[in-house]
N, C-alpha and C positions, 0 to 999 in steps of 0.2 A: 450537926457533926461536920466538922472540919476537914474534905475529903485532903490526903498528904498528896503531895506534887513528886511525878517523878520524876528521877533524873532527866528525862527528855525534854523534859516540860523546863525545867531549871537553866539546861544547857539553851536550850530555845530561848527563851526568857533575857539571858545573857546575851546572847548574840542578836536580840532585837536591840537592848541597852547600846550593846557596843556600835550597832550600825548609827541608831539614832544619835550618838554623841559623836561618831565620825560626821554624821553628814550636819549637827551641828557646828562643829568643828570646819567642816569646811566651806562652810556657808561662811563665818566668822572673817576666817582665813582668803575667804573672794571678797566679802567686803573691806576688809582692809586695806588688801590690795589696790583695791578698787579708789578707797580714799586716796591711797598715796600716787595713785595713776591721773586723780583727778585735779589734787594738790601742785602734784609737780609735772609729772606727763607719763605716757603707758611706756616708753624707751629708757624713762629712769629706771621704773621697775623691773625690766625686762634687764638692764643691766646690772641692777643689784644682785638680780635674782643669779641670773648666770657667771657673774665674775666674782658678787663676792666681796671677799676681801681683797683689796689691791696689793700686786705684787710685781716683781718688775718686770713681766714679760708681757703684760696685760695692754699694754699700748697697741700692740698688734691688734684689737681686737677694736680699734677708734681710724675713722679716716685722721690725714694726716697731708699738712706740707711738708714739701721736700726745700731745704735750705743747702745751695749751693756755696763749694768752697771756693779755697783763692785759686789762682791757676799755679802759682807757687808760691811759698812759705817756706820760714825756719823751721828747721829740723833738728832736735833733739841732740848732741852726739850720744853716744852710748862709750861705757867704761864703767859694766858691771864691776857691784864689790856686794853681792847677795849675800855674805856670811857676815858682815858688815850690818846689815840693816836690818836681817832676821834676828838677828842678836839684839836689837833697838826692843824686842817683843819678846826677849826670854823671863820677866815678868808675872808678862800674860798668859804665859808654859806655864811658867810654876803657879799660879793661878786656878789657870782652868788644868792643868793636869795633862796636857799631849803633849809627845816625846820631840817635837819639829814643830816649823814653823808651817808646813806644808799638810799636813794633819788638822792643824789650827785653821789654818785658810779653808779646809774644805769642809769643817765642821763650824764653823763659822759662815759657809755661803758667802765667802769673800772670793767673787769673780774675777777681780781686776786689782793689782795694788801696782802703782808706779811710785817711784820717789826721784826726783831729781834735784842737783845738787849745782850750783851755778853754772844753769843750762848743759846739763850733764845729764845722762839717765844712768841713775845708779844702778838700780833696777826697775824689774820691767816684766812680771810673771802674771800668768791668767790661768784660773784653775774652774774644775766642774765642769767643763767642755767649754768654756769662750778664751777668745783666742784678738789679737789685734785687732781684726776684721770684725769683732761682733758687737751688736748697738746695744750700748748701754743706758736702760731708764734713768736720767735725772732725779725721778722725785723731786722733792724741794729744793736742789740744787738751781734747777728752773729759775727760783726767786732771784738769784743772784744778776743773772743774764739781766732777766726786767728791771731790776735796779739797777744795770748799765745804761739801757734805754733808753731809763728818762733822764739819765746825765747827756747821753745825746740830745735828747731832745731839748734839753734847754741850751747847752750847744748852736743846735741850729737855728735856735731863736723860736721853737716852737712852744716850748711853756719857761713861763716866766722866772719862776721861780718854785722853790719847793715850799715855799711860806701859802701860796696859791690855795683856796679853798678849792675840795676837789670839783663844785658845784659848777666854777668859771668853764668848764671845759665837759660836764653834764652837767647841762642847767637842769632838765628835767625831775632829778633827784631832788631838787629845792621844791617845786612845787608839790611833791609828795609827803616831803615831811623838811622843814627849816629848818633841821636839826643839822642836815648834812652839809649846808652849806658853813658851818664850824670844823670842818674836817678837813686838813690841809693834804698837798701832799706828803708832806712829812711825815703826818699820822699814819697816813698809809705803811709808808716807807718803813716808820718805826713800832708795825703791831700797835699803836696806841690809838687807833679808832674811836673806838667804843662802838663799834660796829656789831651788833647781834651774832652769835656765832654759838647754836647749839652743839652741844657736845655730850650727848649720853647717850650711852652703854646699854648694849645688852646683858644684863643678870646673869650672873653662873658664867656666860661663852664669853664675856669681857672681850665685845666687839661692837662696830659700832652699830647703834640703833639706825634704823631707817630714817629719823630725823636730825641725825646729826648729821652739821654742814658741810662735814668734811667728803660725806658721802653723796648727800646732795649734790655738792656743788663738780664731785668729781664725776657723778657718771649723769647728770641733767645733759639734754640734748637742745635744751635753749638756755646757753650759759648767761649772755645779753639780757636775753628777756628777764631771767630770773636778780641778774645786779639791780634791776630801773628799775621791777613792780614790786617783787616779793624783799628782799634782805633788808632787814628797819636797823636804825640807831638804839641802841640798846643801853648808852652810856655816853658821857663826856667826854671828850678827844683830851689825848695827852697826860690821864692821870692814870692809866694800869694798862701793861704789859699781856697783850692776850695774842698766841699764836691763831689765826684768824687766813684764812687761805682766801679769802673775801677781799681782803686789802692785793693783795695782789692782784686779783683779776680786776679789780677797779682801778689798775694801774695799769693794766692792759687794755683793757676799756677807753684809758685816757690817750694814752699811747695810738690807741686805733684812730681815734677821733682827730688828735693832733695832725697826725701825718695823712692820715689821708687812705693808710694802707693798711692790711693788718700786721699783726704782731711776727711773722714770721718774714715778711715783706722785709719790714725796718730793719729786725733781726741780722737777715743775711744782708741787704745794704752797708748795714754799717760796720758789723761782727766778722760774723762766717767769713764771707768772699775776699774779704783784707788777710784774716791770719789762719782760717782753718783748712787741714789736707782733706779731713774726708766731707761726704754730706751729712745732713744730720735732717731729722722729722721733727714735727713739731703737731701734736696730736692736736686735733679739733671736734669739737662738740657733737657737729655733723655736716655732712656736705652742704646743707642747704644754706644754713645760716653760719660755719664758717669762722666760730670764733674756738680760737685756742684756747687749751686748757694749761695757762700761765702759767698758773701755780707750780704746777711739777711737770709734765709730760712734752718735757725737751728731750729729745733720745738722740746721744750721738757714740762716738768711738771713745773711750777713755784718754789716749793720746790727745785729745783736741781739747778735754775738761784740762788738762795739763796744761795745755796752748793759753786757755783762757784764766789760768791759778799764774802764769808767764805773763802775761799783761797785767792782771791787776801787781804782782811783786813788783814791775816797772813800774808801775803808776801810770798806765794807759801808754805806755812806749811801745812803739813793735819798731825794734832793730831799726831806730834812727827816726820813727815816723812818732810822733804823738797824736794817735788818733783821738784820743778825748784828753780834758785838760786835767792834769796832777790833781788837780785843785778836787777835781770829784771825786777821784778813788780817794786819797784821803778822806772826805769827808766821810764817806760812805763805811770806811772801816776802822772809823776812829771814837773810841768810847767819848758818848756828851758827856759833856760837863756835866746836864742837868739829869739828874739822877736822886730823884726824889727817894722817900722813905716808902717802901711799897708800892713802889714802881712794877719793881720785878716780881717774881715770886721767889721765895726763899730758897730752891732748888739753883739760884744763879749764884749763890756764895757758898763755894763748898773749895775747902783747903782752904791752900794760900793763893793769894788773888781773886779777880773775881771773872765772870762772864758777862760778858753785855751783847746785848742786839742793836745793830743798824744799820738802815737802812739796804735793807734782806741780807743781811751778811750776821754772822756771830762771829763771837771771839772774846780770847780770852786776855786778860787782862795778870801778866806771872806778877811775884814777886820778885823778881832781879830786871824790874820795870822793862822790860819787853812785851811785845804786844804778841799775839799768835789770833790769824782769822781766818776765819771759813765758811765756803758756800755748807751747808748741811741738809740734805734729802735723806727720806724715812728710808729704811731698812739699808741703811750702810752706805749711803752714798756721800760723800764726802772730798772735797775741793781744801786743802790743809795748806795753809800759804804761812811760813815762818820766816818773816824777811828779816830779823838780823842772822839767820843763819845763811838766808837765800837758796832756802830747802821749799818745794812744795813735793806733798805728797796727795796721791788721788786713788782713794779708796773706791771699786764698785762691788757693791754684797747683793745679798737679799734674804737679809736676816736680821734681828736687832739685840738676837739672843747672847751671843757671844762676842760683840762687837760696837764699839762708840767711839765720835769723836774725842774723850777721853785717852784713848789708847794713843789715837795720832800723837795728841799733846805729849803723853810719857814718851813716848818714841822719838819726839822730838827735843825734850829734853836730853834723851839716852843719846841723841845725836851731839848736841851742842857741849854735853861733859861727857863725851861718851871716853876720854882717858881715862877721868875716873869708874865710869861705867864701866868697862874693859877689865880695869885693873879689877872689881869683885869678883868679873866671872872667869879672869887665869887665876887671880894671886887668892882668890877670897876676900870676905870682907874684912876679917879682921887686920890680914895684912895691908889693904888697899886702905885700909880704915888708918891705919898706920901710918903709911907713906903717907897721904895726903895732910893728915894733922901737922907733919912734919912742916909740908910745904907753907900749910896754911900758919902756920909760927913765922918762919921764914920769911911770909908777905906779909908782916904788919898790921895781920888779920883782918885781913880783907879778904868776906866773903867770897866766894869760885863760884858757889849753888845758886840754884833756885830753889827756894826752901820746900817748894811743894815736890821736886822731883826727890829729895831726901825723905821724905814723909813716904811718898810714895813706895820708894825703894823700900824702906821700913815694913809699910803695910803690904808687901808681896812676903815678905820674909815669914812674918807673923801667923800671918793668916793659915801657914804652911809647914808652922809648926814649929819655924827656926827662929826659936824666942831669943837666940843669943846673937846672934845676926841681927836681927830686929831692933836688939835692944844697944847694939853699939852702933848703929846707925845713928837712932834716936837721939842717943848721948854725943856723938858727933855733932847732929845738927841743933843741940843743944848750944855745946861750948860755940860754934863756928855764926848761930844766931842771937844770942841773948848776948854775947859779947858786945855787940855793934848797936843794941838798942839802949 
C-alpha cells in the first residue's frame, strides 16, 4: 500500500527541486562566465556585466585622454531662422505624430542638433538637459577622425600608400596567418576585409551575445593584444561589404605604429589643436596598456563635430591654411567606381539613388547627381555634410528609434527646394502642385527635383492618410520624371 504524500511533504519536495535547479543553474551560469573571463579577460566580463548595452554616456565609465584645443579658431556666426529649419522635419510630425519639432527632439533623445548654412549657425538647440558645454559620445562618428589620420599620415610620409598590405606596418600578423598580408589599407578603410567579425544575438532580448565583436571588442581591456593573437581572416579582401569595428582599430593600431605615438597624440597634433575651441577625450582600453577605443569613443562638444563637417565641406581648408591635401578628402567621400554586383548588401539601394561607404565616411549618392556624406555613429550621432548646398548639420541622440541619417537627407532636400517645400505647407499641395507645374511648363521641362525628395514627400502624405495629397504629388513627379527619360 501506497502511503499518500502530504502537502508538506509536496511543498518540501518542490522547494528541494527548485534550490537544486537554482544552484544548477548557477553553477552553469559561474562556468560560463568563467569561459568568457578566460577567453577574453575577467574586466571584459565585469564590463559586460555592468554596462551592458552601450549608450552614450557610458564613456565615463573608461579611463581616457584628454585632446587639447587651438588657442584660437573660427567661429561660427550665429543668425538663427529656427522656424526655417524645423519645418525641413514637418514630415517627420506627420509621420510620427507630435504637434513640434521640440516634442519630436525630446521623444526621439535628440540632445544636440545644429545646422549651419555657409558658415552661418542657423540654428543651434540642445534638449533633455545638455547644453553647449556638455560632451557628446561620437559612437562611430570616431571612424571618420581615423580616416583623417591616415590621410595624414601618408602626408607626412609615414605610409606609403593605401594600396599598402596592412601586414608592412604589423608584420606580426603574417606570421599568424598569410592571409592578412592580402588586406590593404584600403580594405580596411573600405569594410571590405574579410576580416572575422561575429555578430549574434541574443534570442527573444535581440541584443548582443557575449560573442559578438562588437562587444568584445568594445569593452576588452587588452584591445592590442586582442587585434595580433585572437581576430582571424574569415574571408577574401575586397569582395563584400561588412560593417566590421576591427578594421578600424587595425587602423589605429597602424596609426600608432607609424608615428610613434598613440592615436590621441596624432589626433590632437594634427586635428584638435589647429581648429578646435573646446577639449575632447578619447576613451582607452585601460591605463595600463593605453590603447584607444578608435572605433567610436571620441567624446567632444557638438560645435567642434560642426568644426570638423567645416573642414572636410572645405576639402581639408581651415580659413586660408590647407592642412591636408584636397586630394584626400575627395577621395575619401567619393563613391568608387568599382562597385561590384553584391558588394553591398541590398539595404544600400533604397529609392532613388544609392548609398555607398568610403573610406569610414557614408553617403549618399541623390538622383539630381549631387552627392550628400556623412560621419555616422549608433544611436543618432551624425556629422551630415551637403556641399552643393554648403549646409552641414550635426545631429547628437541617443536613440535609434525615432531617428536616422535618412531624416538629415529629406531635411536636406526640404532645404535645397525648400520654395517648393514651403509652398505645400502655406499654399497646400494642391495649389503648390499647381504653381510649380506652371513653372516647370515655363522651363522647358527641365526637372527642379530630386526625385527621391518627391517620393518621399508622397510617402509622408500616404501613410497619413492624405491619399489625395499623396496621389498628386505622385502624378507630379510622374509628368516632371518620365518626361526627360
Amino acid at each position: 500500500m501506497v502511503e499518500e504524500m502530504k502537502p508538506w511533504d509536496l511543498i518540501r519536495l518542490s522547494l528541494k527541486g527548485t534550490a537544486y535547479l537554482a544552484v544548477i543553474t548557477s553553477v552553469l551560469l559561474l562556468g560560463f562566465l568563467g569561459f568568457l573571463a578566460v577567453n577574453y579577460s575577467p574586466t571584459y566580463v565585469y564590463r559586460l556585466l555592468a554596462l551592458n548595452v552601450a549608450d552614450v554616456e557610458d564613456y565615463q565609465h573608461f579611463p581616457y585622454r584628454t585632446l587639447q584645443p587651438a588657442e584660437s579658431t573660427f567661429l561660427f556666426e550665429a543668425n538663427t531662422n529656427e522656424a526655417l529649419v524645423e519645418s525641413l522635419f514637418h514630415e517627420e510630425l506627420m509621420i510620427t505624430g507630435f504637434e513640434n519639432f521640440e516634442e519630436w527632439a525630446v521623444a526621439s533623445q535628440t540632445n544636440a542638433f545644429l545646422v549651419i548654412h555657409k558658415d552661418t549657425l542657423i540654428y543651434e538647440n540642445y534638449f533633455n538637459g545638455y547644453n553647449r558645454e556638455s560632451l557628446f559620445h561620437s559612437q562611430s562618428v570616431a571612424k571618420s577622425f581615423i580616416s583623417l589620420l591616415i590621410g595624414f599620415a601618408i602626408e607626412d610620409g609615414l605610409i606609403s600608400s593605401v594600396s599598402d598590405p596592412m601586414t608592412r606596418y604589423i608584420p606580426e600578423l603574417n606570421e599568424r596567418d598569410p592571409r592578412f598580408s592580402d588586406i590593404t589599407i584600403r580594405d580596411l578603410l573600405m569594410m571590405t576585409s574579410g576580416i572575422s567579425y561575429n555578430e549574434s544575438m541574443l534570442p527573444v532580448l535581440n541584443i548582443h551575445s557575449p560573442f559578438h565583436d562588437e562587444a568584445v571588442g568594445y569593452y576588452h581591456n587588452d584591445v592590442r593584444k586582442l587585434l595580433l593573437e585572437q581576430v582571424d581572416v574569415g574571408g577574401d579582401p575586397g569582395k563584400k561589404f561588412q560593417y566590421n569595428n576591427y578594421n578600424t582599430s587595425y587602423l589605429g593600431l597602424i596609426i600608432e605604429r607609424v608615428t610613434g605615438q598613440s592615436v590621441s597624440s596624432y589626433l590632437e597634433e594634427k586635428l584638435w589643436s589647429r581648429i578646435m575651441k573646446y577639449e575632447a577625450l578619447f576613451s582607452i582600453d585601460n591605463e595600463e596598456n593605453g590603447f584607444e577605443y578608435v572605433p567610436s569613443r571620441l567624446v567632444a562638444r557638438a560645435i567642434d563635430y560642426a568644426r570638423f563637417g567645416r573642414l572636410i565641406l572645405n576639402e581639408g581648408n581651415w580659413v586660408g591654411d590647407q592642412i591636408i591635401p584636397a586630394e584626400w578628402i575627395n577621395e575619401s567621400v567619393t563613391e568608387s567606381e568599382y562597385r561590384p554586383e553584391g558588394l553591398y548588401p541590398d539595404w544600400f539601394n533604397q529609392w532613388n539613388g544609392r548609398m555607398f561607404y568610403k573610406y569610414q565616411w557614408w553617403g549618399y549618392a541623390n538622383s539630381d547627381s549631387t552627392v550628400h556624406f556623412f560621419a555616422n555613429g549608433n544611436l543618432g550621432q551624425v556629422i551630415y555634410v551637403v556641399p552643393d548646398q554648403d549646409l552641414i548639420m550635426v545631429h547628437c541622440g541617443n536613440s535609434n528609434a525615432l531617428f536616422s541619417p535618412d531624416d538629415l537627407r529629406h531635411a536636406a532636400h526640404c532645404f535645397k527646394y525648400r520654395e517648393f517645400h514651403q509652398a505645400t505647407l502655406e499654399m497646400g499641395v494642391e495649389a503648390a502642385v499647381s504653381e510649380f507645374r506652371s513653372r516647370y511648363e515655363r522651363q522647358a521641362r527641365n526637372p527642379y527635383f530630386d526625385e527621391q525628395f518627391i517620393e518621399a514627400l508622397a510617402y509622408a502624405y500616404d501613410v497619413t492618410g492624405r491619399k489625395t495629397e499623396a496621389e498628386l504629388l505622385n502624378t507630379f513627379k510622374s509628368e516632371v520624371f518620365q518626361a526627360g527619360r
